[in-house]
MIMARVEX-405916 format. One record per residue (C-alpha): x, y, z; residue number from 1. Coordinates in steps of 0.05 Angstrom, whole numbers. Layout:
% MIMARVEX-405916
[site [X; Y; Z]; NUM] ...
END
This chain:
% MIMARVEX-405916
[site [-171; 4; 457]; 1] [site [-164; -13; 389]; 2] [site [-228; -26; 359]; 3] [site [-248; 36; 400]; 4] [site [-196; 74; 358]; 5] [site [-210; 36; 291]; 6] [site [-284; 67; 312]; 7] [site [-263; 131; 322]; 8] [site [-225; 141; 259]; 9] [site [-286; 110; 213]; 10] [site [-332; 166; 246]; 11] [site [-284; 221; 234]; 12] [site [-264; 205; 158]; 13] [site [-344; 205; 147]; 14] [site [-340; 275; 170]; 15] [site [-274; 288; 122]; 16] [site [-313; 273; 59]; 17] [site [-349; 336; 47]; 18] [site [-280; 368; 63]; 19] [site [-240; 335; 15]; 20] [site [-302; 338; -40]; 21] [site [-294; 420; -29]; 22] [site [-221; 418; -38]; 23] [site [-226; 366; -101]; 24] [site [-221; 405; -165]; 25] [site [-221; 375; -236]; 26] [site [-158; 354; -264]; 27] [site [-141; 325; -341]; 28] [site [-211; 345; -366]; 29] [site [-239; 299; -323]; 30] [site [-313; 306; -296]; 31] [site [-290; 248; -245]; 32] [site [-285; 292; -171]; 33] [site [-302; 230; -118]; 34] [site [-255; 221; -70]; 35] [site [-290; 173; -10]; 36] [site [-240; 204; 39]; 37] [site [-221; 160; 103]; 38] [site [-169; 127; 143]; 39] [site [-131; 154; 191]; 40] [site [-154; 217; 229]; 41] [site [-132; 286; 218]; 42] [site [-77; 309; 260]; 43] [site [-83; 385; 254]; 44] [site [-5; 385; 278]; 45] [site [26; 337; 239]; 46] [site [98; 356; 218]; 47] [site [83; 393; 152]; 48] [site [125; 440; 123]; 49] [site [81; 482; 80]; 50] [site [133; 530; 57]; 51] [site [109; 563; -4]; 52] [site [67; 519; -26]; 53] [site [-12; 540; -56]; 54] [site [-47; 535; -110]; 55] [site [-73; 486; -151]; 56] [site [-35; 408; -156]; 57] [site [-62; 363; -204]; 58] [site [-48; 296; -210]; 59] [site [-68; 229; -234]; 60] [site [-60; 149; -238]; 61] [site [-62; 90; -205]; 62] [site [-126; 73; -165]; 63] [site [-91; 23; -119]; 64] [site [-61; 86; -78]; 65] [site [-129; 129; -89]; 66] [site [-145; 103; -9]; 67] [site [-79; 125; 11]; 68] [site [-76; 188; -33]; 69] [site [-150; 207; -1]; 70] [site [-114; 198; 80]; 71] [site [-58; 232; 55]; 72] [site [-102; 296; 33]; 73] [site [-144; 287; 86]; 74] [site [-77; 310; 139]; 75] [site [-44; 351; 85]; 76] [site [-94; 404; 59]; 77] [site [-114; 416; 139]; 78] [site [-45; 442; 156]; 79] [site [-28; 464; 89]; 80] [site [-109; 508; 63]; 81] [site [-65; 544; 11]; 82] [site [-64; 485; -36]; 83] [site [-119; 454; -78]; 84] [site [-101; 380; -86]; 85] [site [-132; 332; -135]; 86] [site [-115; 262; -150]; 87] [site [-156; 228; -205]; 88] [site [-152; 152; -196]; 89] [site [-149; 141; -277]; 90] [site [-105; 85; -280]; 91] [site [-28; 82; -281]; 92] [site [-22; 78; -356]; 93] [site [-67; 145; -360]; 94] [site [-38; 180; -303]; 95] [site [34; 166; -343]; 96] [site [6; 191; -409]; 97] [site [-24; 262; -373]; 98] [site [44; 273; -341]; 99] [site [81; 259; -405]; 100] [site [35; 311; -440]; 101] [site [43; 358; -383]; 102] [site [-21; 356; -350]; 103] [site [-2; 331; -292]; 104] [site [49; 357; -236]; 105] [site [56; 285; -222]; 106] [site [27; 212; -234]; 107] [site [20; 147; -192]; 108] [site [43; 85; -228]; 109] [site [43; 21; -199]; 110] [site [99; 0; -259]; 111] [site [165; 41; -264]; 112] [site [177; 78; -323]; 113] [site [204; 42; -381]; 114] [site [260; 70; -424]; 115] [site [224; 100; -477]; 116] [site [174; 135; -421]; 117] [site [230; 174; -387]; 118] [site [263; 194; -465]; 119] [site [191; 224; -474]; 120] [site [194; 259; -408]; 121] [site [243; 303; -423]; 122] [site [208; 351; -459]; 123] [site [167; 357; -407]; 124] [site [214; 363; -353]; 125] [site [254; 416; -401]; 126] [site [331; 412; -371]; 127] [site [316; 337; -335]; 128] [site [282; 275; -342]; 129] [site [227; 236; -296]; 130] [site [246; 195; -247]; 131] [site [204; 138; -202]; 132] [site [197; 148; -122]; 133] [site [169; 91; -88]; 134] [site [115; 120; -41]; 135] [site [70; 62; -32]; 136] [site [77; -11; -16]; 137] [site [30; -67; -4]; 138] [site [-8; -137; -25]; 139] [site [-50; -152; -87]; 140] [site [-102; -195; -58]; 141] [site [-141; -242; -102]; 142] [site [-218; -230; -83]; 143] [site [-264; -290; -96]; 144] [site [-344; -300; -78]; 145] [site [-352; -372; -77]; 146] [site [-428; -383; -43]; 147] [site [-405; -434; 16]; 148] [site [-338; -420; 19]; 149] [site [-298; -378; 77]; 150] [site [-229; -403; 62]; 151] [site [-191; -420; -5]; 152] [site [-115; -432; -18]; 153] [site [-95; -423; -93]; 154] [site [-30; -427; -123]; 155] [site [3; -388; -181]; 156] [site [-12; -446; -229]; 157] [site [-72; -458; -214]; 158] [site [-90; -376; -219]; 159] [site [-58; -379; -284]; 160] [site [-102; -431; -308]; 161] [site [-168; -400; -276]; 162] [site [-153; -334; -305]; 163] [site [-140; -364; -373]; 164] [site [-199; -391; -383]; 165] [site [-176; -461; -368]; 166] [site [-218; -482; -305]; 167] [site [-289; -469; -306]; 168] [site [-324; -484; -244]; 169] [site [-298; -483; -177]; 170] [site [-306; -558; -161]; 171] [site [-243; -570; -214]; 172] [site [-193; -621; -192]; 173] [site [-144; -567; -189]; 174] [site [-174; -535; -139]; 175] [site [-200; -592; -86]; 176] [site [-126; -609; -89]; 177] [site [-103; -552; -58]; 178] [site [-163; -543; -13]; 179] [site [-178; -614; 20]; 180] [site [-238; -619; 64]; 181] [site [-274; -565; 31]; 182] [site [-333; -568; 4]; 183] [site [-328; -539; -74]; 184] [site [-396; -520; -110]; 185] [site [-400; -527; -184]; 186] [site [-412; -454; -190]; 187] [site [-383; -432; -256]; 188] [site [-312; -385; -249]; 189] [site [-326; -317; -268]; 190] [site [-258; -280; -274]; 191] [site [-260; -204; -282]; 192] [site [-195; -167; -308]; 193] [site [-182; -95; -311]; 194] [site [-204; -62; -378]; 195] [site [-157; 4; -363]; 196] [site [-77; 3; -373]; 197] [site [-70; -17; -302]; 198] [site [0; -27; -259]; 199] [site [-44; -74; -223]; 200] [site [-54; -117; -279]; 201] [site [26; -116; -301]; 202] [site [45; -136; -230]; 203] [site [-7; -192; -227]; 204] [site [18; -218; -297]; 205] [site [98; -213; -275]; 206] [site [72; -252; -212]; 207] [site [44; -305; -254]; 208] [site [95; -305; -306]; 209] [site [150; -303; -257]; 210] [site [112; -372; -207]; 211] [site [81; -405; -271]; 212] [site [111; -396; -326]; 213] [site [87; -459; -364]; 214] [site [15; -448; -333]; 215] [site [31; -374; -363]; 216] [site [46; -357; -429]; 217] [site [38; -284; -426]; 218] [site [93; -230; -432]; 219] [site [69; -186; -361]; 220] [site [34; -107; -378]; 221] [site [-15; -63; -363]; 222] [site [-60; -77; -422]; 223] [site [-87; -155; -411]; 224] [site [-81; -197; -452]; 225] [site [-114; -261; -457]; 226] [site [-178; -277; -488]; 227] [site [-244; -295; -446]; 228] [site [-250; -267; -379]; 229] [site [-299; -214; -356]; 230] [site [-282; -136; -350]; 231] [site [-291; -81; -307]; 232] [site [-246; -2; -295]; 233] [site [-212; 15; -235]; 234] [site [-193; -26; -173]; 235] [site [-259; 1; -149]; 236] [site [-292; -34; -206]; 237] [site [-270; -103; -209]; 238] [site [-280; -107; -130]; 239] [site [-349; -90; -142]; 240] [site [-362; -137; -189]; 241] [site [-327; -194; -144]; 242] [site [-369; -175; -92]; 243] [site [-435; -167; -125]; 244] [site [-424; -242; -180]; 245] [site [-423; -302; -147]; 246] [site [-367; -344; -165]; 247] [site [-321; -287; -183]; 248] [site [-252; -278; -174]; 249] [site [-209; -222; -194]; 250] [site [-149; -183; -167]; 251] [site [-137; -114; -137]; 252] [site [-103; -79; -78]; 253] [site [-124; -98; -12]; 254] [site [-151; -34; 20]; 255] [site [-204; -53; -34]; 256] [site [-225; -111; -12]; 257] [site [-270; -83; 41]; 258] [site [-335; -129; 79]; 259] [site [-353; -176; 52]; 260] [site [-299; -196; 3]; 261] [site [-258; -253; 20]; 262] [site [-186; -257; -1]; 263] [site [-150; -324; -27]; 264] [site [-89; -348; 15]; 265] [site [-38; -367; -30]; 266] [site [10; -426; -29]; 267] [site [77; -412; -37]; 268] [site [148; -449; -17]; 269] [site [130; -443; 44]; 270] [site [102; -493; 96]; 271] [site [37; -458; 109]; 272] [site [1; -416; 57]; 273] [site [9; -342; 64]; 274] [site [-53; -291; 75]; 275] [site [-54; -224; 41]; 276] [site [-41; -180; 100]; 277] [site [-1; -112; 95]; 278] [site [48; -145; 142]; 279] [site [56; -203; 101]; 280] [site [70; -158; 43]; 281] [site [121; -117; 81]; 282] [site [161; -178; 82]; 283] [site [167; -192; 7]; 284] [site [181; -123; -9]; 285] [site [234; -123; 37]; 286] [site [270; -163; -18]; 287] [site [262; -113; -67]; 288] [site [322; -77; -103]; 289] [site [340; -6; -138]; 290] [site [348; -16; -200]; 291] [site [342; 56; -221]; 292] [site [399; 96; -260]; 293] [site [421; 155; -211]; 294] [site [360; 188; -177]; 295] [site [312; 149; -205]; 296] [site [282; 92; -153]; 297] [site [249; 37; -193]; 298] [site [243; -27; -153]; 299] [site [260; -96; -174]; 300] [site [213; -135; -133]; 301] [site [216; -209; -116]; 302] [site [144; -247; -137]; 303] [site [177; -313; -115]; 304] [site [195; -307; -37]; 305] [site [213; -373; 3]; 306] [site [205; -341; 73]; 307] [site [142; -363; 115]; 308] [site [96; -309; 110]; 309] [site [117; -269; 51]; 310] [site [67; -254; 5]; 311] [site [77; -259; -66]; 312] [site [39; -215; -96]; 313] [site [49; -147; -82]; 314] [site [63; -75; -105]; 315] [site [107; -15; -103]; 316] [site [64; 53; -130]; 317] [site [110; 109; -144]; 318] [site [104; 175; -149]; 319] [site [120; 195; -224]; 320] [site [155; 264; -223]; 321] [site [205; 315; -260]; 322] [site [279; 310; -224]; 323] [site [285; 388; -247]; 324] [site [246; 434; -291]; 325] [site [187; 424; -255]; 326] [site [130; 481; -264]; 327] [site [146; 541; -223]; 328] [site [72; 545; -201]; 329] [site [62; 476; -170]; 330] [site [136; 463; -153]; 331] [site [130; 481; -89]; 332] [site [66; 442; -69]; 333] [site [95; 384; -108]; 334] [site [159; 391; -53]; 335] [site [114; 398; 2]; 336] [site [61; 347; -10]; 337] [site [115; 294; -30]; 338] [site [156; 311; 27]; 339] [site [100; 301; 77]; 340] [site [77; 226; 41]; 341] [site [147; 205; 51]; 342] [site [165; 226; 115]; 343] [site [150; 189; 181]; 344] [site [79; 210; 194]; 345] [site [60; 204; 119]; 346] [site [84; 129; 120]; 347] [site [51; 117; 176]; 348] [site [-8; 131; 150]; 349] [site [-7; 79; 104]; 350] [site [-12; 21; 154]; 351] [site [-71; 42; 174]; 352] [site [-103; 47; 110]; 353] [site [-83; -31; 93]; 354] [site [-22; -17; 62]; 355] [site [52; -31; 71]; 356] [site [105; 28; 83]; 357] [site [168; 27; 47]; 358] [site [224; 2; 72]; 359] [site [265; 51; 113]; 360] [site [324; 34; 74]; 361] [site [289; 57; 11]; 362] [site [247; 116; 36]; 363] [site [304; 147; 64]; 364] [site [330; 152; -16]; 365] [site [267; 181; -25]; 366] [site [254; 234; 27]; 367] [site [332; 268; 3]; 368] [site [317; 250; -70]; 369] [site [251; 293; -63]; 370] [site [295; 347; -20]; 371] [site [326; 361; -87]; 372] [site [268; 366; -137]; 373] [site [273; 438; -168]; 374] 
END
């Protein structure tokens, strides 16, 4: 019964493309339209409240929710044909600069605001400020292509030292240490980083800061920053490259990973090392804590679990948006649409796409924070 659903659902978000490519309009002065709809199947009665809500809603940021945002649209804009939605999968450091200049009606960050963000954002948000809503949850998998290799357990030192240049063929001692029995070939290490401002990238870095600090001598961000390494934009980008370079290795949300990409299993303080599996990610965000003044949601999250099974290296994207003064034209599809991603159904969703739902303790905050936009 499950694969025969899993079947099902690929066939009909095939069919959902060319609808979401009609609704897709250009946002930011971008050219960039693609969507690649899928996931879960449209459910023409979901529980939508589509109130008032039409016209145009712009938005823009992080590409590690652009699979989720594309299900999400997919259910929305069938019960709700009023409203033109278009997320642009720029980056989380872009999507936060369009909102800030008020291009946006909201952004997706995978990094909550800092202090000097939210003093910029209100002049955008007139009589308020922005505030962080953690919408999406789920693991950063490390994607490798290592010709011979099916399995490979890494650590957070040993990542460090790969991605800084400091081991240079996948035989290293380093490595057969953690991977006994395993045949290694001497293919040379070809690690690709994001070139975009990327919340990927700063909660990769706080990952490896946070395990390995000595291995690690970085300050985390969303603009890398060691020397050497290979490049590429997007989580769509750096996937393809891992999955086209043999010997590659770079890092990106899981829903990327896709056939034919293998993911690392990381070892933790844990007996066994951990798999990147949404599940597994649901465990370590689980941990997480507001640290947000008043409405604001930001996350603290915990890159150094002990429990078996918890993955390390995950994510929170949130949902960048104005807590009042919000444009009267979009407010109420920014209401609606947010209300619908939060809610039961909309989290749902997200499991099926690979990634992790938030914690009901925390979306909960959410759903009456968003109650109260205006």
């Amino acid at each position: 019964m499950k694969l025969q659903r899993k079947n099902r659902l690929r066939a009909l978000s095939l069919g959902a493309i060319a609808v979401s490519g009609a609704l897709a309009l250009t946002a930011c002065g971008s050219d960039d339209t693609s969507s690649g709809d899928g996931g879960k199947e449209t459910n023409a009665n979901a529980n939508i409240k589509c109130d008032d809500a039409k016209g145009q809603l712009a938005a823009s940021g992080s590409s590690a929710q652009k699979n989720a945002i594309d299900a999400w649209r997919k259910v929305y804009t069938t019960n709700c044909k009023d409203v033109q939605l278009n997320y642009n999968p720029t980056g989380s450091g872009a999507g936060i600069t369009a909102f800030l200049q008020g291009q946006t009606a909201f952004a997706g960050s995978d990094s909550a605001l800092k202090p000097e963000e939210i003093e910029k954002s209100k002049k955008v948000c007139k009589s308020s400020q922005a505030i962080d809503l953690p919408m999406v949850g789920g693991p950063i998998a490390i994607g490798y292509n290592v010709p011979g290799v099916d399995k490979l357990t890494l650590d957070a030192a040993t990542l460090a030292d790969i991605f800084n240049d400091k081991i240079k063929t996948w035989d290293d001692k380093a490595i057969e240490k953690l991977n006994p029995g395993v045949k290694l070939p001497s293919t040379k290490v070809q690690a690709f980083h994001r070139s975009d401002e990327s919340g990927t990238t700063d909660n990769f870095t706080k990952y490896l800061k946070g395990a390995a600090p000595k291995a690690w001598p970085y300050e985390p961000g969303k603009s890398w920053e060691p020397k050497g390494g290979q490049s590429a934009n997007g989580s769509s980008g750096v996937a393809s490259q891992v999955k086209q370079t043999a010997g590659a290795i770079s890092y990106f949300e899981l829903s990327y990973a896709g056939e034919g990409v293998k993911t690392v299993d990381l070892k933790t303080e844990a007996k066994e090392p951990v798999k990147a599996t949404v599940d597994n990610a649901s465990k370590a965000i689980s941990e997480a804590k507001v640290v947000g003044k008043g409405k604001d949601l930001a996350l603290e999250l915990n890159y150094k679990p002990t429990a078996e099974g918890a993955y390390p290296i995950t994510l929170v994207t949130y949902e960048v948006v104005c807590e009042k003064g919000n444009k009267a034209d979009t407010l109420a599809a920014t209401k609606s649409f947010l209300t619908y991603i939060a809610s039961e159904d909309g989290q749902t969703v997200l499991k099926d796409n690979d990634y992790a739902p938030i914690p009901a303790e925390i979306i909960t905050k959410v759903r009456s924070t968003v109650a109260g936009l205006s």
